[in-house]
N, C-alpha and C positions, 0 to 999 in steps of 0.2 A: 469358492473359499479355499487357497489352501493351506493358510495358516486358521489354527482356530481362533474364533473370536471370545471365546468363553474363558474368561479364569479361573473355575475349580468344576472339575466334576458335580459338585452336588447341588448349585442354586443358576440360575439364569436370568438374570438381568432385565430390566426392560429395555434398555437398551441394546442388550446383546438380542433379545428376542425381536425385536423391531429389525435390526441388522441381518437376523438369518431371513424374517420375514422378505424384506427387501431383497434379498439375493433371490432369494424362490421365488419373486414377483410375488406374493403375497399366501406361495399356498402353504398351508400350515404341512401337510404331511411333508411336503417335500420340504420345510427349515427342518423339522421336525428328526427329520434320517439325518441332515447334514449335521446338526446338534449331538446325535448320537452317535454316528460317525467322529466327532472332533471331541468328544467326552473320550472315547475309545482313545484315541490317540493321547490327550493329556495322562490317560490310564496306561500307557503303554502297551495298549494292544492294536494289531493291526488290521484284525478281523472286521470283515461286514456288523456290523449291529444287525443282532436278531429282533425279532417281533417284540420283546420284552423293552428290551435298552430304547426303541423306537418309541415305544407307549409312555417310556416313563419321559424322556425329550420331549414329547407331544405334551404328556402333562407338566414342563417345567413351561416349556414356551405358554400354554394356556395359564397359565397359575400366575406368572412372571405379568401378563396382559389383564389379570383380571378375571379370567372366564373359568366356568363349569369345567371338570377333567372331562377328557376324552372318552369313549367308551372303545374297551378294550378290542370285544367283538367286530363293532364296525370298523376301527384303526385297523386291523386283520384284515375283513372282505376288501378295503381299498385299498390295501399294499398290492393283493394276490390280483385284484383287476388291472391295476398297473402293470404286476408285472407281464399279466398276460397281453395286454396291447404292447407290451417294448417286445415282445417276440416276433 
């Protein structure tokens, strides 16, 4: 994605969350960073999204779909295991 697909920073879609899901083949962290990532940018920043911005995308994408928020802790240990297999 490298236009974003989101129109306001603060709410997400079912549709826009369906749409990051599909680019990610389904997996939620990964729409989840992309989500956070393209908020960042509607916000004018050009920064990675930190653990924070990611949790709360993770919770727009979940909320957006229907489901239970994410837990902040686990969201955490499966960034840091990603990132250590991309090493």
């Amino acid at each position: 994605m490298k236009i974003p697909t989101i129109s306001t920073i603060d709410t997400l879609t079912l549709d826009e969350a369906h749409a990051y899901l599909d680019a990610a083949n389904g997996d939620e962290l990964e729409a989840a960073v992309a989500i956070a990532t393209d908020r960042n940018k509607l916000d004018g920043t050009s920064s990675s999204p930190d653990d924070a911005e990611v949790h709360h995308a993770y919770f727009l994408l979940r909320r957006a779909r229907g489901m239970d928020a994410p837990s902040f802790d686990t969201m955490r240990v499966e960034l840091k295991k990603r990132m250590v297999q991309a090493a």
